[in-house]
C-alpha positions as CSV (number, residue, x, y, z in Angstrom):
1,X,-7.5,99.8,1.9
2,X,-6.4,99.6,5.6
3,X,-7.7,102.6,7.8
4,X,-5.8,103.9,10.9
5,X,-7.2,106.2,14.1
6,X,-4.8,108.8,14.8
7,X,-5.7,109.7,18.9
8,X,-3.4,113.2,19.5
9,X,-4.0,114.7,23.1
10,X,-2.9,118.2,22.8
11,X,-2.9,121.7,24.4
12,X,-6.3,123.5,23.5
13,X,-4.4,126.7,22.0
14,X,-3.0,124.3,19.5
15,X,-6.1,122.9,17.9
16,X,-6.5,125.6,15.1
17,X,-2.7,125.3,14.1
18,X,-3.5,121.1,14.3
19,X,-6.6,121.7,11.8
20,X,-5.1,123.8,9.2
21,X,-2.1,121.7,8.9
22,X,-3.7,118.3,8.4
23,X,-6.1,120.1,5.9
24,X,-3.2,120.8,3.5
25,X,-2.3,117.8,3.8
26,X,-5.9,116.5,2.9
27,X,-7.9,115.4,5.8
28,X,-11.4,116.3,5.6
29,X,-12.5,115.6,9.1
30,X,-12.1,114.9,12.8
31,X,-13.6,114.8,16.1
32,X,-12.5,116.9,18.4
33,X,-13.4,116.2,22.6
34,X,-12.2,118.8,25.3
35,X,-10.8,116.1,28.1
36,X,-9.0,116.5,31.0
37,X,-5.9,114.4,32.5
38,X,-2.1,114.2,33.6
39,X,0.6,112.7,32.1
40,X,4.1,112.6,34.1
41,X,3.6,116.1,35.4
42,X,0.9,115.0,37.7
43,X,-0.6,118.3,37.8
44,X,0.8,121.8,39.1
45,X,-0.2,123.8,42.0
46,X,-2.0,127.3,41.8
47,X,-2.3,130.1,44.1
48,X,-5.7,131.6,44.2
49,X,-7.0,134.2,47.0
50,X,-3.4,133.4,49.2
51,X,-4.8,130.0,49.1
52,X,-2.6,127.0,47.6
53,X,-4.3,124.2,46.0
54,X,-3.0,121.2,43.4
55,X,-4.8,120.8,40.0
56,X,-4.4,117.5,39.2
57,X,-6.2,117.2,36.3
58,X,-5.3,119.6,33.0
59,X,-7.4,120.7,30.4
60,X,-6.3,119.4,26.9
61,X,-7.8,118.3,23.6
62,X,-8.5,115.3,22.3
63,X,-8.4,115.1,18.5
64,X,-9.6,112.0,16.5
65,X,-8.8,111.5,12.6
66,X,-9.7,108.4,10.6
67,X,-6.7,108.1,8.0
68,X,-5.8,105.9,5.0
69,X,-2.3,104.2,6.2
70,X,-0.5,105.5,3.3
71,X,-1.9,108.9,5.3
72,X,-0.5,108.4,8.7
73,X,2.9,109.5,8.7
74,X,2.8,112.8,7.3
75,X,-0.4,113.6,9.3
76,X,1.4,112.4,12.6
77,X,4.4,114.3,11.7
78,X,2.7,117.3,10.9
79,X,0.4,117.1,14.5
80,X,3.6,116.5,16.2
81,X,5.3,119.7,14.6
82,X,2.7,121.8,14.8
83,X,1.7,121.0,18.3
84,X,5.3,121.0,19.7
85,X,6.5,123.4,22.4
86,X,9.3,121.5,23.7
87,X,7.8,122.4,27.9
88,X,6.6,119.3,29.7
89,X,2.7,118.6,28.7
90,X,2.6,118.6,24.5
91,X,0.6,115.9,24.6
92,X,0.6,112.4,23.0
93,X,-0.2,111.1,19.8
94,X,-1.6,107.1,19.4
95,X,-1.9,105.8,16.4
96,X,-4.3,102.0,16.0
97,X,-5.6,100.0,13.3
98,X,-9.3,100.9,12.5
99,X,-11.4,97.9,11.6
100,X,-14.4,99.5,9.3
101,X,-15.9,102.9,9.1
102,X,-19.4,103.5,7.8
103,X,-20.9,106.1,6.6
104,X,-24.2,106.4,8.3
105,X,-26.3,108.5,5.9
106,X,-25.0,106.8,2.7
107,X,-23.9,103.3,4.0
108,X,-20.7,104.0,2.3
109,X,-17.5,101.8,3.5
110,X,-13.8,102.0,3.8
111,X,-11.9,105.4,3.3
112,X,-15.0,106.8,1.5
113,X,-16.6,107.3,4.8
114,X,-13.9,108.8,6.8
């Protein structure tokens, strides 16, 4: 069966909404990265001390899930619903094909070792 990686960036505070919703829906794992980056906001600026400075680069999460295609639109839809505060800076969610997953301990293939 064809695989897909479903790449969401989100805001941290969302990740534990993120992982109990894809678990109803059956997903069993992901990787989860803390990253940092802008999008069309560019940043904002912060007052510390009287002192104005630009942060440029915002913390978000970067989430990972190895799906079966029949998989990726409720999974996507439920990331995007859960994750979704309609204020500039929800994130993004990319979806690509995945050519082979392997599962290292038991050299099992396929959706077996996502």
């Amino acid at each position: 069966m064809a695989m897909k990686m479903i790449t969401a960036v989100i805001r941290p505070h969302k990740l534990d909404d993120l992982e109990l919703a894809v678990a109803q829906l059956g997903v069993q794992g992901m990787t989860v990265v803390e990253v940092h980056g802008y999008g069309r906001q560019h940043g904002h600026l912060e007052v510390y001390r009287g002192a104005e400075y630009r942060v440029d680069f915002l913390a978000r999460t970067q989430v990972q899930i190895a799906v079966d295609e029949t998989l990726v639109e409720p999974v996507v839809e439920a990331i995007a619903n859960v994750t979704r505060t309609g204020k500039i800076g929800d994130g993004r969610i990319f979806v690509a094909p995945l050519g082979q997953a392997i599962r290292i301990r038991t050299g099992e293939t396929g959706t077996a070792a996502a």
